[in-house]
Backbone as JSON, one array per atom type, in Angstrom:
{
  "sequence": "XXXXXXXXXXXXXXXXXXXXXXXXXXXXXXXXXXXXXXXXXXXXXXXXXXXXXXXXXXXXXXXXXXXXXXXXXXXXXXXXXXXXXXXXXXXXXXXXXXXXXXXXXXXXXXXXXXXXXXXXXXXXXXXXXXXXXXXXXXXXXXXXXXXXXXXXXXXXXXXXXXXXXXXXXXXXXXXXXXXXXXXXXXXXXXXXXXXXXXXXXXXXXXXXXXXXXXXXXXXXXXXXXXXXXXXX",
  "N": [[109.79, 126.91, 137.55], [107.16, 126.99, 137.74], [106.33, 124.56, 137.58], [107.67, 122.76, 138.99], [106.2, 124.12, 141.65], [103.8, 122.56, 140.82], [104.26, 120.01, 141.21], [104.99, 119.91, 143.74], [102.06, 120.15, 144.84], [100.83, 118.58, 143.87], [102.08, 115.89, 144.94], [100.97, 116.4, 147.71], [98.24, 116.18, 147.91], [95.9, 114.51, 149.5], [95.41, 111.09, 149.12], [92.36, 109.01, 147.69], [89.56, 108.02, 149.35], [89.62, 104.76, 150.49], [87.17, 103.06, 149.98], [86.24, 100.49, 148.95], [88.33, 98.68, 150.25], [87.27, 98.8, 152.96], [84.73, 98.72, 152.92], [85.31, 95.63, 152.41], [86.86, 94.96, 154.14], [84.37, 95.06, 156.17], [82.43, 93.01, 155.48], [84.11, 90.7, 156.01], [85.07, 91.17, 158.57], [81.69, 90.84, 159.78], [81.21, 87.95, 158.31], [83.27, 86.38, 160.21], [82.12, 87.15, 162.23], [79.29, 85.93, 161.98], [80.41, 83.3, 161.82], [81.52, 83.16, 165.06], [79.05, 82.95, 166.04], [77.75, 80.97, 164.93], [79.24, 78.86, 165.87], [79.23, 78.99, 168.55], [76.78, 77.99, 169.34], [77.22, 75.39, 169.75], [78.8, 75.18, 172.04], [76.9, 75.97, 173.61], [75.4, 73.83, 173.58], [76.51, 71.51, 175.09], [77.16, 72.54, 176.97], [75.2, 73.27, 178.64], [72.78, 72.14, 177.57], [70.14, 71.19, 175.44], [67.65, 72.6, 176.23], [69.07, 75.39, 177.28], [69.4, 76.76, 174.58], [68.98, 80.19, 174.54], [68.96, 83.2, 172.73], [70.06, 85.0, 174.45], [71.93, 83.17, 175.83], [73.56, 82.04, 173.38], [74.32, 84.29, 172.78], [76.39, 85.59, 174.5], [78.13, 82.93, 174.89], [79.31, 83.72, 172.67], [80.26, 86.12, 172.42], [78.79, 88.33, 171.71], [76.38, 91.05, 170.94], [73.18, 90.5, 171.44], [71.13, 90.79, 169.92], [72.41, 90.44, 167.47], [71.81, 87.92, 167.09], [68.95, 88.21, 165.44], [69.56, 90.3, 163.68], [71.85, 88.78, 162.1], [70.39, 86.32, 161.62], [68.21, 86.01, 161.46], [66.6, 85.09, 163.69], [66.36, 82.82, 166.52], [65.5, 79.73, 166.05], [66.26, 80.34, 163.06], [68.96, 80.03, 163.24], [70.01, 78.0, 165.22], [69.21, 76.25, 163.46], [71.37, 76.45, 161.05], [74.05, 75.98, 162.7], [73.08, 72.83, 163.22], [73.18, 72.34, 160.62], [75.53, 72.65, 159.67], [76.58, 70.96, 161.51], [75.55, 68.52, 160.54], [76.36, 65.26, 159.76], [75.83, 63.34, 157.18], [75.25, 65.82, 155.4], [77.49, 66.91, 155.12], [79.05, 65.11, 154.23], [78.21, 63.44, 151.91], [78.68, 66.0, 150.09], [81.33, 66.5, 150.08], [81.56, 63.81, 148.91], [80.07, 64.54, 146.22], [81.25, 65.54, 143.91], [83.69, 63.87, 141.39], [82.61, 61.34, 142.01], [79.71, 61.11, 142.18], [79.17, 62.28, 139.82], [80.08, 60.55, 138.36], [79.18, 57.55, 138.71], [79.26, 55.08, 138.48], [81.75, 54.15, 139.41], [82.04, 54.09, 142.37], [81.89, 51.83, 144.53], [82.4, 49.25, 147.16], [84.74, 50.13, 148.07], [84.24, 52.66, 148.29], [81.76, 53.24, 149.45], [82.13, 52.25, 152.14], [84.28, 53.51, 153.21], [82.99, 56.05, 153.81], [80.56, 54.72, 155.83], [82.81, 54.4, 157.7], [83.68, 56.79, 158.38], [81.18, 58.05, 159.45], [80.95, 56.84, 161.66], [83.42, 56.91, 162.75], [83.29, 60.13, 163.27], [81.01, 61.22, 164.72], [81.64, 59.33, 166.86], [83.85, 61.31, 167.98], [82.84, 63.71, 167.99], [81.35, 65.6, 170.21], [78.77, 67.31, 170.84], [77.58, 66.91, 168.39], [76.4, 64.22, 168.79], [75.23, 65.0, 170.49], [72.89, 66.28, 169.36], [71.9, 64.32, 167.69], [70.29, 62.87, 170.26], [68.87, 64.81, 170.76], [67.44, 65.17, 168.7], [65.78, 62.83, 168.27], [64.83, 62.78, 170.9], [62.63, 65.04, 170.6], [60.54, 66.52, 169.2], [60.88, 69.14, 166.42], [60.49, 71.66, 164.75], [62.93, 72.67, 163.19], [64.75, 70.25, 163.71], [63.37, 68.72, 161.97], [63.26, 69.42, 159.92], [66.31, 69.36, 159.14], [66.01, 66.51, 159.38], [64.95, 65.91, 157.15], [66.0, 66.73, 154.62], [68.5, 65.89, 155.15], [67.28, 62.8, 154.39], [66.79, 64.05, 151.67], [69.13, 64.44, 150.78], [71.18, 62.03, 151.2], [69.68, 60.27, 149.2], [70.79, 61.09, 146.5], [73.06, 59.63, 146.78], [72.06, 57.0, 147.16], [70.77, 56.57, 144.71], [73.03, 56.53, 142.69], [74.13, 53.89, 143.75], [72.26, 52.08, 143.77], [71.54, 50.98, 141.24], [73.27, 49.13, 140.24], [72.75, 47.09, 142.04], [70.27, 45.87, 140.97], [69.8, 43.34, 139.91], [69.93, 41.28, 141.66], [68.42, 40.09, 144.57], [68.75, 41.2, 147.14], [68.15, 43.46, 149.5], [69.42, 46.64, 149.47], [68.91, 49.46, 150.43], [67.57, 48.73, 153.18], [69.66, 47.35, 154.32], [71.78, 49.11, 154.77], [70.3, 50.81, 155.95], [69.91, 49.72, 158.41], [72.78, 48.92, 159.44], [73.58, 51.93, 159.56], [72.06, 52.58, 161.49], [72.6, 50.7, 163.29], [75.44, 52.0, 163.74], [74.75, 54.4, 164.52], [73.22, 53.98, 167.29], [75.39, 51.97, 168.5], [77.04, 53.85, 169.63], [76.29, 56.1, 170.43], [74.85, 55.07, 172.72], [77.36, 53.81, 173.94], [78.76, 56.16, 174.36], [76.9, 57.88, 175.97], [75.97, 56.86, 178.16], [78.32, 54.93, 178.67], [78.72, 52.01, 179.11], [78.49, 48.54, 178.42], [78.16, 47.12, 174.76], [76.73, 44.43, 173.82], [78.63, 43.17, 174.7], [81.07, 44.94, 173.76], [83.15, 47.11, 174.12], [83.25, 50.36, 173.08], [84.77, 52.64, 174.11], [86.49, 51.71, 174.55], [89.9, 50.89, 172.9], [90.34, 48.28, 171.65], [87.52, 47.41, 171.39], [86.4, 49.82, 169.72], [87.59, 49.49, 167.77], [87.17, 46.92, 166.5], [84.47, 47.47, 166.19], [85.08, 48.94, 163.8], [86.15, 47.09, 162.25], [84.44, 45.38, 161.27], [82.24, 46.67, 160.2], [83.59, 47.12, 157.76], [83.52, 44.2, 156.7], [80.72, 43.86, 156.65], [79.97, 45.45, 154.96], [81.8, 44.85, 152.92], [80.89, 41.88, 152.16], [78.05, 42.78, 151.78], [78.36, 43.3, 148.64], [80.24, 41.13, 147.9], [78.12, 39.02, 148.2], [76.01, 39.92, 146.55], [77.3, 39.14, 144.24], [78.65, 41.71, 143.24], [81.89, 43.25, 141.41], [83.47, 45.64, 142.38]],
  "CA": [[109.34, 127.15, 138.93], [105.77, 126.28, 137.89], [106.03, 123.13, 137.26], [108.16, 122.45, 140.54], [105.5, 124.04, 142.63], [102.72, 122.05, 140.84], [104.69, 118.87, 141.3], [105.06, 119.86, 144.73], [100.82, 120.62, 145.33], [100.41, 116.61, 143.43], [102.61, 115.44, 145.86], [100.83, 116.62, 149.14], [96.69, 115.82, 147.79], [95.7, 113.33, 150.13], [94.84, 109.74, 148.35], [91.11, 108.94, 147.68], [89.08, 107.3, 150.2], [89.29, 103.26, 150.18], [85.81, 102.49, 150.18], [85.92, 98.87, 148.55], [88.61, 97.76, 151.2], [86.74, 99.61, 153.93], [83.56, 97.07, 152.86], [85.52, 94.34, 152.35], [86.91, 94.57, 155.8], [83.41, 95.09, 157.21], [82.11, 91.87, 155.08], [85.41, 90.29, 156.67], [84.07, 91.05, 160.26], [80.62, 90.01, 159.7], [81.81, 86.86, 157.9], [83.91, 85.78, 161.28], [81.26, 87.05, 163.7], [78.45, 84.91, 162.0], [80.89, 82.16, 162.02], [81.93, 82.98, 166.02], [78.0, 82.89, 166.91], [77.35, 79.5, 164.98], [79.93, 78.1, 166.79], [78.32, 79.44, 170.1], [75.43, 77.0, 169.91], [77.76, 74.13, 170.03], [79.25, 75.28, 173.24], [75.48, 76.13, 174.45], [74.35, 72.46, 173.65], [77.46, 70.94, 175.49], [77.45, 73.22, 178.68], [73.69, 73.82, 179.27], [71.79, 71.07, 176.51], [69.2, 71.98, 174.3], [66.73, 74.05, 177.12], [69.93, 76.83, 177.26], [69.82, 77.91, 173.52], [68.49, 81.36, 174.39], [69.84, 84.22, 171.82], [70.99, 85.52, 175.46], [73.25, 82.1, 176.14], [74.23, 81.96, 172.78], [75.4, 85.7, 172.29], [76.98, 85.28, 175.67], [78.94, 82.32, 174.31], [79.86, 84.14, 171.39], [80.76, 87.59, 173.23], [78.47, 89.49, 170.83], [75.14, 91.37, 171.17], [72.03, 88.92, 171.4], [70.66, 91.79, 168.95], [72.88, 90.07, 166.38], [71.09, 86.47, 166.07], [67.92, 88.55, 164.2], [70.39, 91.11, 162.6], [72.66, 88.09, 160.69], [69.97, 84.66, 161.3], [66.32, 86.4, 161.44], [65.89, 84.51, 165.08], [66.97, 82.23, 167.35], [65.8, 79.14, 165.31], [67.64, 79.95, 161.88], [70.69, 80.05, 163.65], [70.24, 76.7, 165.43], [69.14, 75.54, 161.98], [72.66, 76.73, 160.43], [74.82, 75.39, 163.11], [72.7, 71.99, 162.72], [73.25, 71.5, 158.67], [77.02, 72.59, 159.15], [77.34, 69.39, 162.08], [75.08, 67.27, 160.02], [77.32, 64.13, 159.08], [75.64, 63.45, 155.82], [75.06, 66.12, 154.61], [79.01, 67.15, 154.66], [79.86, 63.9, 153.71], [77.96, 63.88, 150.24], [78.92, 67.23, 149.62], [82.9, 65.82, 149.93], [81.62, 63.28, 147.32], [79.62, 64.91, 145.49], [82.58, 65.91, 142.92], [83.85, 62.78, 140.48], [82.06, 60.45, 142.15], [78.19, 61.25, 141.8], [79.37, 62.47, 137.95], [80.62, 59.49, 137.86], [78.57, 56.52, 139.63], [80.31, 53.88, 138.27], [83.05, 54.34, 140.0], [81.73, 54.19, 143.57], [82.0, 50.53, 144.88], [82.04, 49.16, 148.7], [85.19, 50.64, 149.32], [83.87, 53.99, 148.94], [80.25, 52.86, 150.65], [82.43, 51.92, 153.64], [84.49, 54.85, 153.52], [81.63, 56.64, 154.43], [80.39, 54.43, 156.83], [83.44, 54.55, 158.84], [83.76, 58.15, 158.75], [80.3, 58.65, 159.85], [81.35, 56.37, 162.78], [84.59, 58.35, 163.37], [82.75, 61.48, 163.48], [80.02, 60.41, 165.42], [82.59, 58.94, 168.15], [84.6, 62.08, 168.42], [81.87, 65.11, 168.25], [80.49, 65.37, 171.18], [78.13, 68.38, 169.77], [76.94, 65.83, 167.36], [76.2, 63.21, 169.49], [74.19, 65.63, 171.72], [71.81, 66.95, 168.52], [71.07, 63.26, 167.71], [69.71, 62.6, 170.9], [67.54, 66.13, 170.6], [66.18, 64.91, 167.13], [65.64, 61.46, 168.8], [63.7, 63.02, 171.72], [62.43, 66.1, 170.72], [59.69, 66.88, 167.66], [60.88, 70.34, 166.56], [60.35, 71.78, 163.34], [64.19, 72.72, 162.51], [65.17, 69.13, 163.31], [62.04, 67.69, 161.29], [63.36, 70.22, 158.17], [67.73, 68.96, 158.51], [65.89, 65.01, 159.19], [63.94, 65.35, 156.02], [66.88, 67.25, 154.63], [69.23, 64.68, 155.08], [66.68, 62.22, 153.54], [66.77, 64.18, 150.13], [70.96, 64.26, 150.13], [71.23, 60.68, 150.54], [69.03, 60.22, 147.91], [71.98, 60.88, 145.92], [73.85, 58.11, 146.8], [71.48, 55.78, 146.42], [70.77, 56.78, 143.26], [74.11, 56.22, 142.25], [74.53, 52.71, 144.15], [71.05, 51.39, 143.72], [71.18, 50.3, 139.66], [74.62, 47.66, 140.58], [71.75, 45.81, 142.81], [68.86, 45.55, 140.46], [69.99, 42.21, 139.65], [70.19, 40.83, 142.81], [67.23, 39.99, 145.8], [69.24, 42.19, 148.04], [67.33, 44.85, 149.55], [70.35, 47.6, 150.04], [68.5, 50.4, 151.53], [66.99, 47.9, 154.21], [70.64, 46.61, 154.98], [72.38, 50.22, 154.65], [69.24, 50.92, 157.23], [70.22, 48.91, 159.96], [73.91, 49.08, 159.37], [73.98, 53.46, 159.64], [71.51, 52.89, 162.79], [73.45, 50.37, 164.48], [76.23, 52.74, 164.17], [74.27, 55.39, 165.87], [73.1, 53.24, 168.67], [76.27, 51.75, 169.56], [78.26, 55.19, 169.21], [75.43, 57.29, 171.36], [74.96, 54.1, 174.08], [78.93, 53.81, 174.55], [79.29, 58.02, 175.21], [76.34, 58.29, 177.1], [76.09, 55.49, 179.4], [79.38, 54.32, 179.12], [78.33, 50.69, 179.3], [79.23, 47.78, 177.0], [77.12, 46.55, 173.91], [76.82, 43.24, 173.12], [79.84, 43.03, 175.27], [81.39, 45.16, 173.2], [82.95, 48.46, 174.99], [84.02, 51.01, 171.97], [85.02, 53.84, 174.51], [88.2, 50.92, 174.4], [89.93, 50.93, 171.39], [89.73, 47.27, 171.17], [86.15, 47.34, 170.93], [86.2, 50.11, 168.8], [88.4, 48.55, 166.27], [86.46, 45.45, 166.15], [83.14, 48.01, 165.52], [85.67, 49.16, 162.99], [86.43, 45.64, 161.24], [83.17, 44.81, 160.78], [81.53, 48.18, 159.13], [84.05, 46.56, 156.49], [83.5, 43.32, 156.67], [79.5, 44.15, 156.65], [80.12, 46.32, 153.46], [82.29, 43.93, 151.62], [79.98, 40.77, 152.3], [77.0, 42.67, 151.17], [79.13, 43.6, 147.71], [80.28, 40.06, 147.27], [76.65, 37.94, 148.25], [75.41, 40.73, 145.0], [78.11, 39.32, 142.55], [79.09, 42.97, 142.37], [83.05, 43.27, 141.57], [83.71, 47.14, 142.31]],
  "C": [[107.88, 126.76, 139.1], [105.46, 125.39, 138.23], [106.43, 122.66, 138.66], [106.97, 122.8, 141.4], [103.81, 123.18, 142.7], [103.02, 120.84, 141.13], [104.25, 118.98, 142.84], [103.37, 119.69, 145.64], [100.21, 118.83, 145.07], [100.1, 115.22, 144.64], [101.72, 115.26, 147.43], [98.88, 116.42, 149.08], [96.89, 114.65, 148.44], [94.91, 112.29, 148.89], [93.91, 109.65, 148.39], [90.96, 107.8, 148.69], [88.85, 105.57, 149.66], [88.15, 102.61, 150.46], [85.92, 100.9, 150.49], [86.77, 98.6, 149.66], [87.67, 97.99, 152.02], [85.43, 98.2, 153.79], [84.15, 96.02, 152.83], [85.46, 93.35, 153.84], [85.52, 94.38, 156.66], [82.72, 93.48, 156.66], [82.49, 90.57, 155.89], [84.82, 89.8, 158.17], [82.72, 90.12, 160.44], [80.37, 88.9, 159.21], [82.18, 85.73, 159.88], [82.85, 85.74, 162.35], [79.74, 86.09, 164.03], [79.11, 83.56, 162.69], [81.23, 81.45, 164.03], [80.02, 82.4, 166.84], [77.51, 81.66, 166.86], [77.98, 78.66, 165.89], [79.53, 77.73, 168.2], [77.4, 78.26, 170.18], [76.06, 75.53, 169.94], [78.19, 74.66, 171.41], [77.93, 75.58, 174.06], [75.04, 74.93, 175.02], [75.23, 71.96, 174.76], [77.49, 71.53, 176.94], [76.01, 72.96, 179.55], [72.58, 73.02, 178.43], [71.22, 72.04, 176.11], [68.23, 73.3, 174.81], [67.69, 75.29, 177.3], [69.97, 77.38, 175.88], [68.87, 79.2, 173.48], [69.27, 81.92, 173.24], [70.32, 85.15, 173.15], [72.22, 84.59, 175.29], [74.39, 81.9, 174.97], [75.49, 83.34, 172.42], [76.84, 85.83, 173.37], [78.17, 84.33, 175.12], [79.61, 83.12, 173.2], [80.63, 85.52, 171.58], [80.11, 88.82, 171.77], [76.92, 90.18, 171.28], [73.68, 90.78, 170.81], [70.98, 90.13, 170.28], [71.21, 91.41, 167.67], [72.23, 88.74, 165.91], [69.74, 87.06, 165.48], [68.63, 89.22, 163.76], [70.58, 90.14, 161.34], [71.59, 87.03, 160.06], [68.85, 84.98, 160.76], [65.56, 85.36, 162.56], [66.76, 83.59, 165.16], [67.09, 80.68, 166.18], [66.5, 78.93, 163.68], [69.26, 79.95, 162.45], [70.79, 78.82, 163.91], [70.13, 75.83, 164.28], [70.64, 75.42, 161.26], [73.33, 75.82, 160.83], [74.45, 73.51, 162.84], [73.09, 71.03, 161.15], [74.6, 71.45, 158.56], [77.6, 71.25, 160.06], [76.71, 68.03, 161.4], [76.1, 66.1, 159.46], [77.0, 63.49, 157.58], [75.38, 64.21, 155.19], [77.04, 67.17, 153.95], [79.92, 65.89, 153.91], [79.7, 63.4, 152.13], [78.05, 64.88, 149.42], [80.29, 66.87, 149.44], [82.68, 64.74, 148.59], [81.22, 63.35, 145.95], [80.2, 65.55, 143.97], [82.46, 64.49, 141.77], [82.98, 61.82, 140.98], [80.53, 60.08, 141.97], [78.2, 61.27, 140.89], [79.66, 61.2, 137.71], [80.28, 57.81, 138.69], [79.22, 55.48, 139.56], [81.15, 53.43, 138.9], [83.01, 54.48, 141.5], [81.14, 52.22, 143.77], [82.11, 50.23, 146.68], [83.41, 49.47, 149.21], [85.05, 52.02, 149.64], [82.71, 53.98, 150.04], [81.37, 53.12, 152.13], [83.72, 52.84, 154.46], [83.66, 56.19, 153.82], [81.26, 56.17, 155.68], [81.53, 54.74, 157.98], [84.1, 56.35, 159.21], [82.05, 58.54, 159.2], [80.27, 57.95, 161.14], [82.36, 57.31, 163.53], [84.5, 59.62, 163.94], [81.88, 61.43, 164.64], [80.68, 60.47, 167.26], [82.94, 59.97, 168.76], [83.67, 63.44, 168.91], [80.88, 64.82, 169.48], [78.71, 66.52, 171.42], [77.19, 67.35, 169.18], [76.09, 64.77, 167.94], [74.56, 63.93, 170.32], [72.88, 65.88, 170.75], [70.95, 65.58, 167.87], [70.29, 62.96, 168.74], [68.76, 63.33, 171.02], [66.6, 65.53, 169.65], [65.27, 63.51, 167.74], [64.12, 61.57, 169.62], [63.06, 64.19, 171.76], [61.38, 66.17, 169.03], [60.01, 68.21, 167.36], [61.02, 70.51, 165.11], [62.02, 71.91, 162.65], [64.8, 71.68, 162.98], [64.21, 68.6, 162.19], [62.88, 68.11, 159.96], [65.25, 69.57, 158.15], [67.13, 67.96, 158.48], [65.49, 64.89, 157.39], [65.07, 66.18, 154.88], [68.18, 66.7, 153.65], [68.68, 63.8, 154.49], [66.77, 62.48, 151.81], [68.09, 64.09, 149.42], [71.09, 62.98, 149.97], [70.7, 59.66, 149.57], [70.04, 60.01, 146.73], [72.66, 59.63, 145.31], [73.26, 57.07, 146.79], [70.63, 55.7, 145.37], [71.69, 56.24, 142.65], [74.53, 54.89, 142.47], [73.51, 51.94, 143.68], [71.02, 50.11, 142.05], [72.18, 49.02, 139.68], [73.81, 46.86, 141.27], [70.43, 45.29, 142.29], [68.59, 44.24, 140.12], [69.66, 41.15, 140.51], [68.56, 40.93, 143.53], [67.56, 40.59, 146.55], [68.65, 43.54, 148.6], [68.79, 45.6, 150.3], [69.95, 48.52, 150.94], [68.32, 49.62, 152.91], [68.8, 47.58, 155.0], [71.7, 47.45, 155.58], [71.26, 50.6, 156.04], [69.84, 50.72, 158.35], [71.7, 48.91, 159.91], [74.03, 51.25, 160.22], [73.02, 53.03, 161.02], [72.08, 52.21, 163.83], [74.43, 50.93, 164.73], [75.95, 53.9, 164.76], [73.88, 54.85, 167.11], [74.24, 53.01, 169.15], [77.12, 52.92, 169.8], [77.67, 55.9, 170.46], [75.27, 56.7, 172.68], [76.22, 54.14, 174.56], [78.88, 55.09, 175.48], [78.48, 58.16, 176.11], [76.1, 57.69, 178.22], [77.49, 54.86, 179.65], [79.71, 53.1, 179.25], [78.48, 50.11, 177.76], [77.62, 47.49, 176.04], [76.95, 45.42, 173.74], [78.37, 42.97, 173.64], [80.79, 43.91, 175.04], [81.71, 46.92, 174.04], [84.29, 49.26, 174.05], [84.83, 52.54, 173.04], [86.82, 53.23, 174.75], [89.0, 50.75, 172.91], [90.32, 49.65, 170.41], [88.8, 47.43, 170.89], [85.72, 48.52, 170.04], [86.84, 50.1, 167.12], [87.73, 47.78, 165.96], [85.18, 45.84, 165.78], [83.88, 47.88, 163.98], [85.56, 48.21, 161.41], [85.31, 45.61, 160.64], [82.23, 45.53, 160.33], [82.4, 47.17, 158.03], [83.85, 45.46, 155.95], [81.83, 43.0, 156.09], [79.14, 44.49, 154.93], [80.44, 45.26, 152.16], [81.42, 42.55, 151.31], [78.48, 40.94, 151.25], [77.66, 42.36, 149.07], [79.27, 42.17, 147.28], [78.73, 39.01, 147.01], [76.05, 38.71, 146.63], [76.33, 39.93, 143.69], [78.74, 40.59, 141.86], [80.88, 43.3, 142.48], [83.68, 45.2, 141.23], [84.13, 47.56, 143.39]]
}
């Protein structure tokens, strides 16, 4: 009869308090709600440009308390900074190769180069976000563009680290040609969307003319690759 009624007293102790989920979940939350506020400043830039990123407009966008961009960021500009490095196009794009291929330089030839290039075209084209923060950096001196420009300068570093030693042979100045190649694909990309008007005749908002940008990122790539003697 003991034992039965101590079984029975076992039975009916409430379970100990779940702390660790209890934090996890709150981690969980504050995880998503950073993520909902970065987001926010893309819908800021796009509705209202660069003069609307208050930590009102953005919290507003985000449906949270404008008391949260110093809680999670520590101000208005680390937040725009964040959202900035996560739309940066190179610096997600050497982070994707940054795996076998940096370990392994060798092994990076012009059809990876130009797999790059045409994804930083692709991207470019489609983000309209993106599009908008180039034209800020373009026309705007501000210290958290100055710090992703210079940023971006030290990631691609990288890669032409890794590409640079296959041209030492050669008179070819790569950076110089890689230069004007990545800028004519920001010019004609940012002139098309924002004006709407052709390039060089050339009207990519058609998808003739942006095929034929297309071709010739490859064609550009592979040319330099062969004029080097380099077979990779």
């Amino acid at each position: 009869m003991g034992r039965k009624k101590k079984a029975e007293i076992e039975n009916t102790a409430q379970p100990p308090p779940k702390v660790r989920k209890e934090a996890s979940g709150r981690l969980r939350d504050k995880s998503r709600t950073k993520a909902r506020m970065i987001a926010a400043v893309g819908k800021v830039i796009q509705k209202k440009g660069y003069p609307g990123l208050s930590a009102s407009n953005i919290a507003l966008a985000a449906g949270v308390d404008k008391k949260l961009v110093w809680t999670y960021f520590g101000g208005v500009d680390n937040l725009i900074e964040e959202y900035i490095h996560q739309k940066d196009f190179w610096k997600s794009a050497l982070k994707s190769i940054s795996g076998d291929l940096l370990k392994h330089p060798e092994t990076i030839g012009k059809k990876e180069i130009e797999n790059i290039l045409q994804s930083q075209f692709d991207t470019l084209y489609k983000d309209k976000a993106l599009q908008k923060i180039i034209h800020w950096e373009l026309g705007e001196e501000k210290k958290v563009l100055r710090e992703v420009a210079d940023k971006r300068e030290e990631i691609s570093e990288q890669l032409f680290a890794a590409i640079l030693p296959d041209f030492t042979h050669t008179t070819l100045d790569l950076r110089a040609r890689l230069a004007i190649l990545i800028g004519g694909i920001y010019y004609v990309t940012l002139h098309a969307k924002s004006s709407g008007r052709l390039f060089c005749g050339i009207d990519i908002n058609e998808e003739e003319g942006k095929e034929q940008i297309k071709r010739e990122i490859q064609n550009t790539v592979f040319e330099l690759y062969e004029k080097a003697g380099i077979e990779k």
